[in-house]
C-alpha positions in Angstrom: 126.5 98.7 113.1 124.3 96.6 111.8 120.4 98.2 111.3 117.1 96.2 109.9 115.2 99.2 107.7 112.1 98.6 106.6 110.6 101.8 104.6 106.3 100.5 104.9 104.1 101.3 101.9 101.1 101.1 100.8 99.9 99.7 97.0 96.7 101.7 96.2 95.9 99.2 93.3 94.6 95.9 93.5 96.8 92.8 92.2 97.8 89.1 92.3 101.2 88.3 93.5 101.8 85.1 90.9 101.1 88.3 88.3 103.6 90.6 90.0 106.3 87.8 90.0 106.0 86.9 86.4 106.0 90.1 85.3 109.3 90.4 87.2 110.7 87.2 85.8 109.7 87.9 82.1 111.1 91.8 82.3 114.3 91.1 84.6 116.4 93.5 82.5 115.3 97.1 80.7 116.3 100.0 79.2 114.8 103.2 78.8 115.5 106.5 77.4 116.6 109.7 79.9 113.8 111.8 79.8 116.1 115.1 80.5 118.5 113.8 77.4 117.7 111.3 74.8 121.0 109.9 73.9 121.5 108.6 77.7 119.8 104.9 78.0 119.0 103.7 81.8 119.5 100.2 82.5 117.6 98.1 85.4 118.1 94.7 86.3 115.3 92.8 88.9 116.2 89.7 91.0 113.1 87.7 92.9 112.5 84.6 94.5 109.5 82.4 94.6 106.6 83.4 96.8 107.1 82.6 100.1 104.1 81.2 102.1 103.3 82.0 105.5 101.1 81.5 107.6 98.1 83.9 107.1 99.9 85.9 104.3 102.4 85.6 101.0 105.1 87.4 100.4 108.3 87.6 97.6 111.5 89.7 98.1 114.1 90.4 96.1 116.5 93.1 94.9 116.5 96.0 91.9 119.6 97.6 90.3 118.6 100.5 88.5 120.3 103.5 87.3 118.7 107.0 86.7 119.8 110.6 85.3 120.3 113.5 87.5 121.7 116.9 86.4 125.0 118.0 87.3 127.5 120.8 86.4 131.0 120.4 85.2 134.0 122.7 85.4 135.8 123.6 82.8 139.2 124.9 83.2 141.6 126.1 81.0 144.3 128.6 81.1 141.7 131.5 79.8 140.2 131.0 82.6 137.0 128.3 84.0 133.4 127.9 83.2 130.7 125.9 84.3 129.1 122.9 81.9 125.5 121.8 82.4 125.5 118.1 82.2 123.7 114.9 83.0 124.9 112.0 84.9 124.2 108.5 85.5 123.8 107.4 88.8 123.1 103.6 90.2 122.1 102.2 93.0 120.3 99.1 94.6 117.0 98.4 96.4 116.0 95.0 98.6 112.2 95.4 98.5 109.4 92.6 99.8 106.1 92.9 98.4 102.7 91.0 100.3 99.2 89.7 99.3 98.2 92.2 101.5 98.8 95.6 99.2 101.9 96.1 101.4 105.6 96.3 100.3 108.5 97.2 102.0 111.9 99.3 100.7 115.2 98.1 102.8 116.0 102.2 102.2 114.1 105.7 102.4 116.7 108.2 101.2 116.0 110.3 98.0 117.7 108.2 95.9 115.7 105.0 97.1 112.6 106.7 96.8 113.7 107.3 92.4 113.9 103.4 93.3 110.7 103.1 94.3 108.8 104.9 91.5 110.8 103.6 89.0 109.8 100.2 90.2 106.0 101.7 90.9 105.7 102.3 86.6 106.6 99.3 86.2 104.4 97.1 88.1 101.5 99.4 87.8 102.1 101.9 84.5 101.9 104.4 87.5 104.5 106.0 89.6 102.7 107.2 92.5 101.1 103.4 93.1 103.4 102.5 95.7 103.4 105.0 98.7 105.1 105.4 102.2 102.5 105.0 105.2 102.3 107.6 107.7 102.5 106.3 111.2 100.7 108.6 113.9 103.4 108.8 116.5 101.3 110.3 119.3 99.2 107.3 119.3 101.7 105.0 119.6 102.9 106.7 122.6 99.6 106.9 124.3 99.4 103.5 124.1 102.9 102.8 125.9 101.7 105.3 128.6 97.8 104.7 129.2 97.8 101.2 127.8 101.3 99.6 128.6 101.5 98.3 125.4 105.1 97.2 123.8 107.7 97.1 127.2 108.8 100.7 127.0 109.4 103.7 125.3 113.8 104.7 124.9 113.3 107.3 122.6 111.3 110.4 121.2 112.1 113.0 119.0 109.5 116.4 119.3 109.0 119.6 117.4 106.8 122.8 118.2 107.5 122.6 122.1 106.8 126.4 123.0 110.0 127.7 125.4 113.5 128.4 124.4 114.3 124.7 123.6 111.8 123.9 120.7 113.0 120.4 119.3 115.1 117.6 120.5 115.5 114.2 121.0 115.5 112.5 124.2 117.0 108.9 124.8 117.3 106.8 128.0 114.6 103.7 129.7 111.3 104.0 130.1 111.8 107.8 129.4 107.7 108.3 129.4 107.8 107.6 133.2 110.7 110.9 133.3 109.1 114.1 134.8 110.8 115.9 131.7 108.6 113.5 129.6 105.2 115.7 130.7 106.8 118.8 129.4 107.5 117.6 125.5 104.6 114.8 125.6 102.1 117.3 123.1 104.3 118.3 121.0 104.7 117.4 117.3 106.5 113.9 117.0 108.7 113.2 114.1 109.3 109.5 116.1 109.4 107.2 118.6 111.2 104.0 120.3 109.9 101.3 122.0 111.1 97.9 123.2 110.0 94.8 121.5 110.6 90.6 121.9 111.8 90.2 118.0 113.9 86.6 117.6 113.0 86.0 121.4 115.1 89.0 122.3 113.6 92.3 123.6 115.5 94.8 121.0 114.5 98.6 121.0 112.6 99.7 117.7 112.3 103.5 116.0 109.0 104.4 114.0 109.7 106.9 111.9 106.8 109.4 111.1 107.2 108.9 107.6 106.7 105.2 107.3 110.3 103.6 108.5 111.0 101.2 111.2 114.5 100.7 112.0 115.8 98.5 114.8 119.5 99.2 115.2 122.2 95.9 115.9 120.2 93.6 113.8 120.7 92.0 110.7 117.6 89.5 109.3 117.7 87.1 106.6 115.0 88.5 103.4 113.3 85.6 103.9 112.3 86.2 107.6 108.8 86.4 108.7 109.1 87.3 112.3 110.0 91.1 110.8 106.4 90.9 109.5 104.4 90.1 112.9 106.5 93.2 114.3 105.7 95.6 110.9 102.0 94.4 111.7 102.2 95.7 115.7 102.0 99.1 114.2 99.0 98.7 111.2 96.5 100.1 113.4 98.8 103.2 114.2 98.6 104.0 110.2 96.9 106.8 109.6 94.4 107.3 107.0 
């Protein structure tokens, strides 16, 4: 099934977006040595377009193929008997990431080995590789304003922790569940995320927010270069939390 994941972050550093696509262009492909063992060289390659303008903001996308070292351990068997081989391996993977005039940039993933990704890509944009880091969305809030200020057309989905009773976390799917009498027994409890209905491409499609930073709306598949993706990222600034 097709999913749109967009993995929202903040830039703590101030910048100009011509600078952060030049550097780009003029250091598409590096190496650099393993820090956990000198004789392994890491390769990264950076693909971008041209600044897109919109509206009231500017925006360039593109895709980073990077490898990185991670330890492993390696059997070796012989007819003495087996032993195990500390090692270190070279693992690769690739990243679709936007980045805005806005100190805002976006990660198509959020697993562990996107988030190497995302530092790696942090030091090199900003020397730093804690510069670029996920919001935190306060999932409460958004579901007090579905409830006690109708906002969005519906809630489909919540997931809770810390509910006091035999059944202490959960998810719960279904339409409109915030209007469900269940609804009042896990509404103050810890939420890890939420879903709500939203018109996206003229279509109302349901959308997750993820605690920590993702929005996900599952059966779509966007171009890079879409903009509507951003007005629906934007829905949810003021639900950021400091």
């Amino acid at each position: 099934m097709n999913m749109v994941n967009r993995l929202i972050c903040r830039i703590n550093r101030d910048y100009h977006l011509r600078d952060i696509l030049n550097k780009m262009n003029e250091n598409q492909y590096a190496e650099e040595e393993s820090r956990t063992n000198p004789e392994i060289t890491l390769k990264s390659f950076i693909e971008t377009n041209e600044i897109v303008e919109a509206d009231n903001f500017n925006f360039i996308y593109g895709t980073y193929y990077y490898e990185y070292d991670a330890p492993a351990q390696i059997p070796i068997i012989t007819r003495e008997g087996a032993r195990i081989r500390d090692t270190t391996i070279i693992k690769s993977n690739i990243l679709n990431f936007w980045i805005n005039d806005e100190n805002k940039a976006f990660f198509s993933k959020s697993d562990k080995d996107s988030q190497k990704g995302r530092a790696k890509l942090s030091e090199f944009l900003f020397d730093n590789d804690t510069i670029i880091e996920p919001v935190e969305f306060n999932i409460s809030q958004i579901e007090r304003s579905v409830i006690q200020n109708g906002e969005f057309e519906g809630m489909w989905t919540t997931s809770f922790n810390d509910r006091a009773g035999a059944i202490n976390s959960g998810v719960a799917y279904g339409e409109n569940i915030h209007e469900d009498l269940v609804f009042n027994d896990i509404g103050d409890t810890t939420k890890n995320s939420t879903g709500i209905t939203y018109n996206f491409m003229n279509e109302n499609v349901k959308v997750r927010i993820n605690r920590k930073g993702t929005i996900q709306i599952p059966g779509k598949h966007i171009e890079q270069d879409n903009l509507q993706i951003f007005d629906l990222i934007r829905e949810f600034d003021n639900y950021i939390q400091d």
